[in-house]
Biopython code that builds the backbone (N, CA, C, O; Angstrom):
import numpy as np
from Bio.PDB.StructureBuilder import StructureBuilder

atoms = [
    (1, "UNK", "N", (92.694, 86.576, 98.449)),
    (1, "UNK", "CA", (92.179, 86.017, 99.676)),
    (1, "UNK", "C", (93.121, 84.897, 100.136)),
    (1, "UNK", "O", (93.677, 84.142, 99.339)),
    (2, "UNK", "N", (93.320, 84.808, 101.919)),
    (2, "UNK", "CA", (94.199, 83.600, 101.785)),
    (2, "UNK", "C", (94.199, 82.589, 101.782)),
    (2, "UNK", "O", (93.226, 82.650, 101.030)),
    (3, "UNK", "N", (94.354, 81.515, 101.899)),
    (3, "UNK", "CA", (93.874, 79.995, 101.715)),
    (3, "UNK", "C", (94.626, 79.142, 102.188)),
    (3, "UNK", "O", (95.561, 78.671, 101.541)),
    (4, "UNK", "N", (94.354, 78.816, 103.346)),
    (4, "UNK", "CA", (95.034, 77.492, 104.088)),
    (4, "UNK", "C", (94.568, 76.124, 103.917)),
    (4, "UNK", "O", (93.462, 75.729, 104.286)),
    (5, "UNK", "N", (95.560, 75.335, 103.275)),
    (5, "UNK", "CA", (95.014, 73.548, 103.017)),
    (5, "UNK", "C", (96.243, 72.741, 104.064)),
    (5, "UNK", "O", (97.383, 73.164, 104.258)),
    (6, "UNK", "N", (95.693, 71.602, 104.589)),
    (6, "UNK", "CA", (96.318, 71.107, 105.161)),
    (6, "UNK", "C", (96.632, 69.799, 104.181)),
    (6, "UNK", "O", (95.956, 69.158, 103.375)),
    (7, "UNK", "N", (98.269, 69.718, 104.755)),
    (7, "UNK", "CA", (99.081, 68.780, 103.448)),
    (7, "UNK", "C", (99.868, 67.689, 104.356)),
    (7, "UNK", "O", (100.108, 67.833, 105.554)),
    (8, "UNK", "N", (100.233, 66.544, 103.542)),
    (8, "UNK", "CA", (101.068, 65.508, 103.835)),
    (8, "UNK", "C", (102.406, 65.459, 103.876)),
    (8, "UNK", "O", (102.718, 65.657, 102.701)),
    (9, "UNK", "N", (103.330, 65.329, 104.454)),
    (9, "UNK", "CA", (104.393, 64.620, 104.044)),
    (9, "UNK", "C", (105.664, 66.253, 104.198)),
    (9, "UNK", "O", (106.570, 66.516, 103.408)),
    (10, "UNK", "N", (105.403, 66.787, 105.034)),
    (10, "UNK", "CA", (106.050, 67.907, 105.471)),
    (10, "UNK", "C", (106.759, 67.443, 106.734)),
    (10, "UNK", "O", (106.293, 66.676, 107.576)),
    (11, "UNK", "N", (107.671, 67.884, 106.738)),
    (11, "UNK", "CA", (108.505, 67.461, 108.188)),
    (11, "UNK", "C", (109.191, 68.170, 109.089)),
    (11, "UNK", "O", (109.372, 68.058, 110.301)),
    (12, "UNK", "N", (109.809, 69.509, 107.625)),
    (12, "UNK", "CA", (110.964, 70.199, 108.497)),
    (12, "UNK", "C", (110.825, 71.614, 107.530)),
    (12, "UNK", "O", (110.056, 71.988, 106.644)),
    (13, "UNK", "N", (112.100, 72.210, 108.272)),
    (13, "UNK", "CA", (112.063, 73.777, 107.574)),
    (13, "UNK", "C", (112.496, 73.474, 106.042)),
    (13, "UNK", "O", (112.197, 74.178, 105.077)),
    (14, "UNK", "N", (113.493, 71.924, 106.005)),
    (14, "UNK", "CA", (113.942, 72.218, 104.087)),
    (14, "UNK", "C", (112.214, 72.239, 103.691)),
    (14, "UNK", "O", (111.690, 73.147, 103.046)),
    (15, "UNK", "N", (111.479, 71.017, 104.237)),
    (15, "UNK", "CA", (110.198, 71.170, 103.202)),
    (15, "UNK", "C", (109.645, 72.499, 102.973)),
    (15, "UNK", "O", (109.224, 72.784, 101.852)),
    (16, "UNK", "N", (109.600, 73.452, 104.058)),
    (16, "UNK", "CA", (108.919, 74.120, 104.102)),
    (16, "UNK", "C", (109.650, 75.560, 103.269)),
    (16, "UNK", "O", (109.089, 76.584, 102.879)),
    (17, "UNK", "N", (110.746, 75.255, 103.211)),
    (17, "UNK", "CA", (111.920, 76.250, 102.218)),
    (17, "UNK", "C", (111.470, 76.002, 100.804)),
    (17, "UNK", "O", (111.088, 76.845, 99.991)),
    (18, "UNK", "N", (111.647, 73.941, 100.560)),
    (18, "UNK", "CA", (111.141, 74.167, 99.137)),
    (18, "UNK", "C", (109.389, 74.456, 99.002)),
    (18, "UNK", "O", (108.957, 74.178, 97.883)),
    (19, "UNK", "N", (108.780, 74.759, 99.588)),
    (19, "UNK", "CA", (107.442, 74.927, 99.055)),
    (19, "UNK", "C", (107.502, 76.773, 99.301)),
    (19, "UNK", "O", (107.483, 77.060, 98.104)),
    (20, "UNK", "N", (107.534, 77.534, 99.698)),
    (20, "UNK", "CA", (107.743, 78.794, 99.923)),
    (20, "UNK", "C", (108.506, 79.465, 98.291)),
    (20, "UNK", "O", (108.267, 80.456, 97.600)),
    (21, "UNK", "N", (109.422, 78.402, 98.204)),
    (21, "UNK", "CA", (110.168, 78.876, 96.965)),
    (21, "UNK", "C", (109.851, 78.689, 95.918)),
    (21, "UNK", "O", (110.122, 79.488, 95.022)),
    (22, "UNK", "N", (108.942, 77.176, 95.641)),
    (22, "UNK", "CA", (107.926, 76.898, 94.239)),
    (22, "UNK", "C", (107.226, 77.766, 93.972)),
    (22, "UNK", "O", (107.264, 78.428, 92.935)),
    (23, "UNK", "N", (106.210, 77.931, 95.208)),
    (23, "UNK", "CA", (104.877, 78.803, 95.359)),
    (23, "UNK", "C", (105.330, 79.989, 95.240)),
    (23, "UNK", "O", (104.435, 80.756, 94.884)),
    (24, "UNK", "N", (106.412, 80.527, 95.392)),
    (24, "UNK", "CA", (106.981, 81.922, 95.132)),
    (24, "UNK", "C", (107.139, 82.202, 93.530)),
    (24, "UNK", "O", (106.682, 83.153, 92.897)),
    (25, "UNK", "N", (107.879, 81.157, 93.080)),
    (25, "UNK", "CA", (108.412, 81.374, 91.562)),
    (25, "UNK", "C", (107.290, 81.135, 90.654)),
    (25, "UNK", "O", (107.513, 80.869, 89.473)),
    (26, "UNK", "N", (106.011, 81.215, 91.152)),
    (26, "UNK", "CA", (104.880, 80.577, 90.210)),
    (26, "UNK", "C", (104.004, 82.122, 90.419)),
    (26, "UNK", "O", (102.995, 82.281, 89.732)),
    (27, "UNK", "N", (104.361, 83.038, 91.219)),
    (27, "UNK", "CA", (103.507, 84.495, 91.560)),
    (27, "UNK", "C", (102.877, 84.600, 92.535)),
    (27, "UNK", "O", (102.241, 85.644, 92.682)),
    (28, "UNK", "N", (102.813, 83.476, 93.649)),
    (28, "UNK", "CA", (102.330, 83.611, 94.668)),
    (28, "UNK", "C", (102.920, 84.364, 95.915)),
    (28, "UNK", "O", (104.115, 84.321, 96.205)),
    (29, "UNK", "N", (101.885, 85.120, 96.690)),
    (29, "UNK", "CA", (102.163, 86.295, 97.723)),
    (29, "UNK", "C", (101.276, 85.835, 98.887)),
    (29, "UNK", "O", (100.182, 85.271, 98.908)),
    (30, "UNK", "N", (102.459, 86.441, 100.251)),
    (30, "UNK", "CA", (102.149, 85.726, 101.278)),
    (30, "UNK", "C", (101.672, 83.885, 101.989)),
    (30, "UNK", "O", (100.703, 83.275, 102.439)),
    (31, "UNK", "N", (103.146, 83.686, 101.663)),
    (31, "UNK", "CA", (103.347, 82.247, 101.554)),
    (31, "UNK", "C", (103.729, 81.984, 102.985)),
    (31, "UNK", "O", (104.765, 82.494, 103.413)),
    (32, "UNK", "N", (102.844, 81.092, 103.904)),
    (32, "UNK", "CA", (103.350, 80.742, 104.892)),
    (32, "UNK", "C", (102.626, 79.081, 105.419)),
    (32, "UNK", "O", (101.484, 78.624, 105.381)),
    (33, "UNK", "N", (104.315, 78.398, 106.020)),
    (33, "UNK", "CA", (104.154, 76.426, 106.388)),
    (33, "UNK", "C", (104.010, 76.582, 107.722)),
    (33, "UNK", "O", (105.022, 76.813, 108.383)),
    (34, "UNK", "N", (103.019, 76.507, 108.221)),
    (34, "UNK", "CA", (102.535, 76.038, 109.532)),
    (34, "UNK", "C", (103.417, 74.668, 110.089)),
    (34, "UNK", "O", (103.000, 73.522, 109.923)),
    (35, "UNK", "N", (104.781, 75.012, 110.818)),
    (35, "UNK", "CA", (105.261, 73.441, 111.128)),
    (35, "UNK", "C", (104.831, 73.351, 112.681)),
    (35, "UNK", "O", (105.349, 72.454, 113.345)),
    (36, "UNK", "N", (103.996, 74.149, 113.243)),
    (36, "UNK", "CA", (103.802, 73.665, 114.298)),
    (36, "UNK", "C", (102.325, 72.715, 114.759)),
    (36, "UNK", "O", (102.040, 72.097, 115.785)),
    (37, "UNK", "N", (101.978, 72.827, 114.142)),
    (37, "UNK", "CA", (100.747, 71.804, 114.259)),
    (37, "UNK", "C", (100.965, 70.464, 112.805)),
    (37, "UNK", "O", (101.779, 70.520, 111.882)),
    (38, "UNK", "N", (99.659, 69.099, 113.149)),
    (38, "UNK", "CA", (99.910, 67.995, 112.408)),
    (38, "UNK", "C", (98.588, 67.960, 112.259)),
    (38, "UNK", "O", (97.795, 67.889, 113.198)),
    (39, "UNK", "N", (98.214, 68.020, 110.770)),
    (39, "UNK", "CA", (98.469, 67.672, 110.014)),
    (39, "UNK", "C", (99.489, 69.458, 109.486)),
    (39, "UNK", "O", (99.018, 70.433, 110.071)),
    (40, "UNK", "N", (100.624, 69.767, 108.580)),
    (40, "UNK", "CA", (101.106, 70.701, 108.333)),
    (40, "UNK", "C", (100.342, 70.954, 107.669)),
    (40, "UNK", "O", (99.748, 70.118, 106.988)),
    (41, "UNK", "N", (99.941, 73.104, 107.642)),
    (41, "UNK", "CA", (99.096, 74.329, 106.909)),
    (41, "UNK", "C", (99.909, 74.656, 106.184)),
    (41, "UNK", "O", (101.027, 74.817, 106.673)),
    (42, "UNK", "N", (99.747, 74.871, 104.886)),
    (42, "UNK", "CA", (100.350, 75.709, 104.107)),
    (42, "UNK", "C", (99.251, 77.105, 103.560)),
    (42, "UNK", "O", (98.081, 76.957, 103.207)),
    (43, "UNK", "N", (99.789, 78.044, 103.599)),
    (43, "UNK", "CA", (98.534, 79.227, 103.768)),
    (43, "UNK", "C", (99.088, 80.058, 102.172)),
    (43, "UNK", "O", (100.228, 79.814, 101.775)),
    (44, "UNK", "N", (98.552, 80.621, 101.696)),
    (44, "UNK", "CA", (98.980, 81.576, 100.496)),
    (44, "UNK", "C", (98.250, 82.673, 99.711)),
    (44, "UNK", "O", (97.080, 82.552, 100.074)),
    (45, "UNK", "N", (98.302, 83.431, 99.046)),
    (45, "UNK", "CA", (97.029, 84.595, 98.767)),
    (45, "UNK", "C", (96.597, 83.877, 97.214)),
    (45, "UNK", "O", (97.348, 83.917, 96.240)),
    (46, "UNK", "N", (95.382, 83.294, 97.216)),
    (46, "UNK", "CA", (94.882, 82.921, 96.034)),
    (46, "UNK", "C", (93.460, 83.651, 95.411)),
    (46, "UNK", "O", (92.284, 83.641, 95.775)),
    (47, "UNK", "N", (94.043, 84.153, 94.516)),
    (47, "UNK", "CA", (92.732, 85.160, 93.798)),
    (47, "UNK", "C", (91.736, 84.643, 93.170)),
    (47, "UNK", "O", (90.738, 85.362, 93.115)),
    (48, "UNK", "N", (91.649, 83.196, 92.464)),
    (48, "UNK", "CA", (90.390, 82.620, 91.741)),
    (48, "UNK", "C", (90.781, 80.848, 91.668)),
    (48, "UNK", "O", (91.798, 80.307, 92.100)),
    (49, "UNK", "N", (89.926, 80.382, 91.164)),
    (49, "UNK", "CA", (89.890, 78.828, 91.595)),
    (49, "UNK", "C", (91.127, 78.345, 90.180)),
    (49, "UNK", "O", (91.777, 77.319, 90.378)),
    (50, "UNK", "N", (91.317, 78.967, 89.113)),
    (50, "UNK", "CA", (92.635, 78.595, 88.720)),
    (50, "UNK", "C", (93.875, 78.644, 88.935)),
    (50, "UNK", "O", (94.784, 78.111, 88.299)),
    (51, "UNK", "N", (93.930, 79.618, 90.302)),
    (51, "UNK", "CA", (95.022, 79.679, 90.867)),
    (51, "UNK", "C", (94.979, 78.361, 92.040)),
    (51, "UNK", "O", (95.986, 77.698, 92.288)),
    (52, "UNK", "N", (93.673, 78.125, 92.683)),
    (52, "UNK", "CA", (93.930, 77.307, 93.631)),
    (52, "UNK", "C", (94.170, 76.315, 93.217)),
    (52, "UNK", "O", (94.704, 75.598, 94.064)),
    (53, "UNK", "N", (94.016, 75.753, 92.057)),
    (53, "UNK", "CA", (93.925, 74.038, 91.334)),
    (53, "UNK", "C", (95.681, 74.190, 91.043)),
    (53, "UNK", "O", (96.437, 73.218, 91.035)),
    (54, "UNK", "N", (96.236, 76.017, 90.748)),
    (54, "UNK", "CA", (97.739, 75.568, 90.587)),
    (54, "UNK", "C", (98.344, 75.319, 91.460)),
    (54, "UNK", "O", (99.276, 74.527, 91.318)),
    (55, "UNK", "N", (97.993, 76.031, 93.025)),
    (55, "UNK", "CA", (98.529, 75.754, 94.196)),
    (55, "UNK", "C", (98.304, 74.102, 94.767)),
    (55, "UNK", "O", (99.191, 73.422, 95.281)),
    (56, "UNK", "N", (97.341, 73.813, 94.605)),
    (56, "UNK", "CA", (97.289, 72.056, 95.028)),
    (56, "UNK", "C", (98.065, 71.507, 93.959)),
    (56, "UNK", "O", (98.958, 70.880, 94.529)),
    (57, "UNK", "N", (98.249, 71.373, 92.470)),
    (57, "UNK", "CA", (99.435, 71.027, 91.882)),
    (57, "UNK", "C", (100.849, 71.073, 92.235)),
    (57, "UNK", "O", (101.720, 70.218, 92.402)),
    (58, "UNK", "N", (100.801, 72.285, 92.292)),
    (58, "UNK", "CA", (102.407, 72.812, 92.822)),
    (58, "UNK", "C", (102.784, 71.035, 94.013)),
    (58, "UNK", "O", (103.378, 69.982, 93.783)),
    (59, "UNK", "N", (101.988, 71.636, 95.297)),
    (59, "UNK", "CA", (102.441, 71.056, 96.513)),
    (59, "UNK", "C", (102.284, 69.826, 95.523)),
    (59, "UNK", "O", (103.372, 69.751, 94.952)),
    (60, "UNK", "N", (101.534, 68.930, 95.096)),
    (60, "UNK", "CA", (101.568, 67.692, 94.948)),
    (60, "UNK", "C", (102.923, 67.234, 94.025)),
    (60, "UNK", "O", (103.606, 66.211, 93.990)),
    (61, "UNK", "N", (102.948, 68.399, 93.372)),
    (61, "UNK", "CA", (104.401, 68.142, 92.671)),
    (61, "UNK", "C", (105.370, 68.136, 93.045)),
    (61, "UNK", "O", (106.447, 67.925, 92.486)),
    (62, "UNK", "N", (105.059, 68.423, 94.284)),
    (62, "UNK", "CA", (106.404, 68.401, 95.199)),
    (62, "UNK", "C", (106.855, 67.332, 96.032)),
    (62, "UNK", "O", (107.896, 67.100, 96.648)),
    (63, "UNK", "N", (105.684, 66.708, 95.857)),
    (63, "UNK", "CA", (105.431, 65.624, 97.092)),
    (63, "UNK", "C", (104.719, 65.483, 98.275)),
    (63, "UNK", "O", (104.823, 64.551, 99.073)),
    (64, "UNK", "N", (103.856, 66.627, 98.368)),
    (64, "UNK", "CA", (103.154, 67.221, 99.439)),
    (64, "UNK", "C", (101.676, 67.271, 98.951)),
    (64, "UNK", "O", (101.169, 68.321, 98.558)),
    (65, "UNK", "N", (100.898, 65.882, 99.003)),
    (65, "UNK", "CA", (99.670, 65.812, 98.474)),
    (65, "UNK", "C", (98.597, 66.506, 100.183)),
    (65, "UNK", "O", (98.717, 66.529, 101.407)),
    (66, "UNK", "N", (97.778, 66.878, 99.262)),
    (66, "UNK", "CA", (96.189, 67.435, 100.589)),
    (66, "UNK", "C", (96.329, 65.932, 101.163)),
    (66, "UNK", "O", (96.439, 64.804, 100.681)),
    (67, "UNK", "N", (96.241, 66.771, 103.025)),
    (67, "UNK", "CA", (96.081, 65.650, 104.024)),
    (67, "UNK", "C", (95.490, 64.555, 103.435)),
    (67, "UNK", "O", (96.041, 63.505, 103.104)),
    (68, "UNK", "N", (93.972, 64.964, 103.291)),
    (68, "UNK", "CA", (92.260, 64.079, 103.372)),
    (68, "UNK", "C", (92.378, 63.893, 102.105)),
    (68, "UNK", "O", (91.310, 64.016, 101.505)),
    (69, "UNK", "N", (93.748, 63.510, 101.131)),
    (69, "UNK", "CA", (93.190, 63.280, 99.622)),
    (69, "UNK", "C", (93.659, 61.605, 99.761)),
    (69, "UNK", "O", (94.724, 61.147, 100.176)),
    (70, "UNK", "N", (92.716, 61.055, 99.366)),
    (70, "UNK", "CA", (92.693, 59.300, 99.307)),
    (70, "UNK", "C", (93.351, 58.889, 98.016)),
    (70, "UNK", "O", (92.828, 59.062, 96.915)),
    (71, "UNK", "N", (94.657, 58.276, 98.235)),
    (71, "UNK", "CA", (95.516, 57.865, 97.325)),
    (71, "UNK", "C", (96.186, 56.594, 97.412)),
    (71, "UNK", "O", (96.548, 56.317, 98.556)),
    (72, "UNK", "N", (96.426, 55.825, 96.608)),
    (72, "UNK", "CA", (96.876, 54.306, 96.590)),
    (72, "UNK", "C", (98.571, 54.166, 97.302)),
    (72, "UNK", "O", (99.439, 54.989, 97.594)),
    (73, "UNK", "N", (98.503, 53.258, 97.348)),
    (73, "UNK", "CA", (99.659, 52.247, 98.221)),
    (73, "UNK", "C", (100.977, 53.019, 97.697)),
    (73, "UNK", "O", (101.775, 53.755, 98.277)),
    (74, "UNK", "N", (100.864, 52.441, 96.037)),
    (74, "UNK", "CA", (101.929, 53.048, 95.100)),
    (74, "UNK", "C", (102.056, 54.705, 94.565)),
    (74, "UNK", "O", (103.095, 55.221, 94.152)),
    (75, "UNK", "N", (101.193, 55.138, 94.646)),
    (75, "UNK", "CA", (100.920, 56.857, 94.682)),
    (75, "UNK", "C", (101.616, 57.608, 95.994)),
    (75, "UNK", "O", (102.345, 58.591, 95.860)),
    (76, "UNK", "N", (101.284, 56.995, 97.316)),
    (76, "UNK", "CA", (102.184, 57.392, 98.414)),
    (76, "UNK", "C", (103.303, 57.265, 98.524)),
    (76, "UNK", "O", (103.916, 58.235, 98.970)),
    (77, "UNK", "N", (104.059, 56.041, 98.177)),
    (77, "UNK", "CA", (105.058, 55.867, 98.212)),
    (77, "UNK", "C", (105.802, 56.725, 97.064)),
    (77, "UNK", "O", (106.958, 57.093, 97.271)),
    (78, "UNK", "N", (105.172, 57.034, 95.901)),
    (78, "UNK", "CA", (105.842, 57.420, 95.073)),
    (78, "UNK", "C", (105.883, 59.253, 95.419)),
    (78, "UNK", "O", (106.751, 59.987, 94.947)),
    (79, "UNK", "N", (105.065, 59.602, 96.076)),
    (79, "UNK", "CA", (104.450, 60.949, 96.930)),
    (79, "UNK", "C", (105.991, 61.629, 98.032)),
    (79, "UNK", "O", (106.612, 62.688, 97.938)),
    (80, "UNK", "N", (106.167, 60.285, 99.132)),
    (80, "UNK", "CA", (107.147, 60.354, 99.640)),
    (80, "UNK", "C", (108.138, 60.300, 99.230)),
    (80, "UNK", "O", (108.908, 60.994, 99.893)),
    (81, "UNK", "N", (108.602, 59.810, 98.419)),
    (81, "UNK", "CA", (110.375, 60.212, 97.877)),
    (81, "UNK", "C", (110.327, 61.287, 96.881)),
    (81, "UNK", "O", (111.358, 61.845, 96.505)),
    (82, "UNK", "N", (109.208, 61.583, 96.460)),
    (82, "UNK", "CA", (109.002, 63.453, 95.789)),
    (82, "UNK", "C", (109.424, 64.547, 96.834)),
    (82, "UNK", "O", (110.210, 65.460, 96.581)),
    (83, "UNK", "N", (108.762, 64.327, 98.119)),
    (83, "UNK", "CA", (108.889, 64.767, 99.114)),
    (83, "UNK", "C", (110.607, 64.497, 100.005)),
    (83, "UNK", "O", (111.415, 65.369, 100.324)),
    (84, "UNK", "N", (110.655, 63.797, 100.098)),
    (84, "UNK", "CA", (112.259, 63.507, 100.561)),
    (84, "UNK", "C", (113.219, 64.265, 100.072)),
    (84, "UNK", "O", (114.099, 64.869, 100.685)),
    (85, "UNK", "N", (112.898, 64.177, 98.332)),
    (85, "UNK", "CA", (114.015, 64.484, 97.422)),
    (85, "UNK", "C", (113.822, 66.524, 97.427)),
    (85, "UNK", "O", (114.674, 67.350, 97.098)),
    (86, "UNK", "N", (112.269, 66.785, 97.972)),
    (86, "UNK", "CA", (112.158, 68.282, 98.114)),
    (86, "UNK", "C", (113.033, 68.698, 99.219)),
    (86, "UNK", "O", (114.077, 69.341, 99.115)),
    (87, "UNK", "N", (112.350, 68.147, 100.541)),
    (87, "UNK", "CA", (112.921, 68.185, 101.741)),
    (87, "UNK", "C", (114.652, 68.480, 101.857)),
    (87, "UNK", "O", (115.051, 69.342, 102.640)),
    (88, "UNK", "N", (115.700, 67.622, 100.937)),
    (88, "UNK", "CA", (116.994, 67.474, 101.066)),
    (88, "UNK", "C", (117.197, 68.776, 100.245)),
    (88, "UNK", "O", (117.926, 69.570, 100.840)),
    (89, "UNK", "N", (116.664, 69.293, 98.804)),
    (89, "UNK", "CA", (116.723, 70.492, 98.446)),
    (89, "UNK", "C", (116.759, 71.114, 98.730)),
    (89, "UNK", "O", (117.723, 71.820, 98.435)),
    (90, "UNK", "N", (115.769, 71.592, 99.628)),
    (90, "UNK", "CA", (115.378, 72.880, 100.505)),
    (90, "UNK", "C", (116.488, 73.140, 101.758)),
    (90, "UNK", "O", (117.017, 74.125, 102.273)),
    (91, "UNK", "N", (116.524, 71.800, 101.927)),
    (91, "UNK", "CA", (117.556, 72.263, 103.285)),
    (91, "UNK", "C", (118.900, 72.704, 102.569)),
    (91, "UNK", "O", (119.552, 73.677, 102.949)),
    (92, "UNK", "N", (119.261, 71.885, 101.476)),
    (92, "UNK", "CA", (120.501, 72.166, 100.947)),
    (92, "UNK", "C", (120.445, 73.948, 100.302)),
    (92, "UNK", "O", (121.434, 74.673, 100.203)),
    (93, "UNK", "N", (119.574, 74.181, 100.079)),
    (93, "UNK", "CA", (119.055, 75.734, 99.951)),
    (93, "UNK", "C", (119.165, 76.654, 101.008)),
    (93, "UNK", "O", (119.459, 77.825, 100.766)),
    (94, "UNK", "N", (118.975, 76.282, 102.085)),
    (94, "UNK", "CA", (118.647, 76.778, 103.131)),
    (94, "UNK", "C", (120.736, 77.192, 103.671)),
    (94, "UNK", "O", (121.392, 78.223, 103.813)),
    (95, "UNK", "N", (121.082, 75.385, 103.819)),
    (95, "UNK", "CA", (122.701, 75.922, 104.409)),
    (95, "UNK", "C", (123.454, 76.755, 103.232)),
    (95, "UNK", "O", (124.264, 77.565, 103.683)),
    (96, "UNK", "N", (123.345, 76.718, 101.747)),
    (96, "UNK", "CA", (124.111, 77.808, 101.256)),
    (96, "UNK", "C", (123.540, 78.801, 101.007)),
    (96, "UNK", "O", (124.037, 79.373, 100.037)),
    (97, "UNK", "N", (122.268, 79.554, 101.657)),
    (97, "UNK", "CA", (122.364, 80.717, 101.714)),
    (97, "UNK", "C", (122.710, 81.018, 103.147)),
    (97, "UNK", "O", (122.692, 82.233, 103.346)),
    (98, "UNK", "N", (123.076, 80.174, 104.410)),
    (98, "UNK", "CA", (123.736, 81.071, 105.625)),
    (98, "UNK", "C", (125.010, 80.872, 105.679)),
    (98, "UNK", "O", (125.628, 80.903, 106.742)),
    (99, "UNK", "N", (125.696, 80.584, 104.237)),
    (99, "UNK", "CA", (127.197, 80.786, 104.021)),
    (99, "UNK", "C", (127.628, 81.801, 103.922)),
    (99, "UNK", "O", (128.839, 81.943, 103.748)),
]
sb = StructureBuilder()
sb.init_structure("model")
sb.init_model(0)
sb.init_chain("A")
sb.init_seg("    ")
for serial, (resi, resn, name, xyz) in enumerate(atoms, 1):
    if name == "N":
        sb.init_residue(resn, " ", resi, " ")
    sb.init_atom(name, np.array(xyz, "f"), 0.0, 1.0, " ", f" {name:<3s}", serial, name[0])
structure = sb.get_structure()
């Protein structure tokens, strides 16, 4: 079934390269980043609630915590440069594969 959560700290196509590619290498099918609306959707096919607790891991491990999840001063900040450091990945992913 698919499952759309809305997430933080998404900006561009690298983010959305590295989360497509986590969520890929972990067995997940039909992976798609909503960058056109705010707060950013990330959508994916999740079969039972241990898959969904891995999919909200994943993103948070990435730097991409749930919109509406209430987190401290130092948790965000530490959230955003998870996210930064995905973001520059992904893009850097992105230009050497249109080499």
């Amino acid at each position: 079934m698919l499952e759309t959560i809305m997430v933080s700290n998404v900006r561009c196509k690298g983010c959305a390269n590295t989360i497509k590619t986590a969520l890929a290498k972990e067995g997940f099918k039909k992976i798609d980043v909503d960058l056109s609306c705010e707060p950013r959707k990330v959508t994916a096919d999740i079969q039972n609630e241990v898959q969904a607790a891995q999919f909200r891991a994943i993103l948070r491990k990435l730097g991409y915590p749930l919109f509406d999840e209430e987190i401290s001063f130092s948790s965000s900040a530490s959230l955003k440069a998870k996210s930064f450091v995905s973001c520059a990945v992904g893009k850097f992913t992105i230009e050497n594969n249109t080499k």
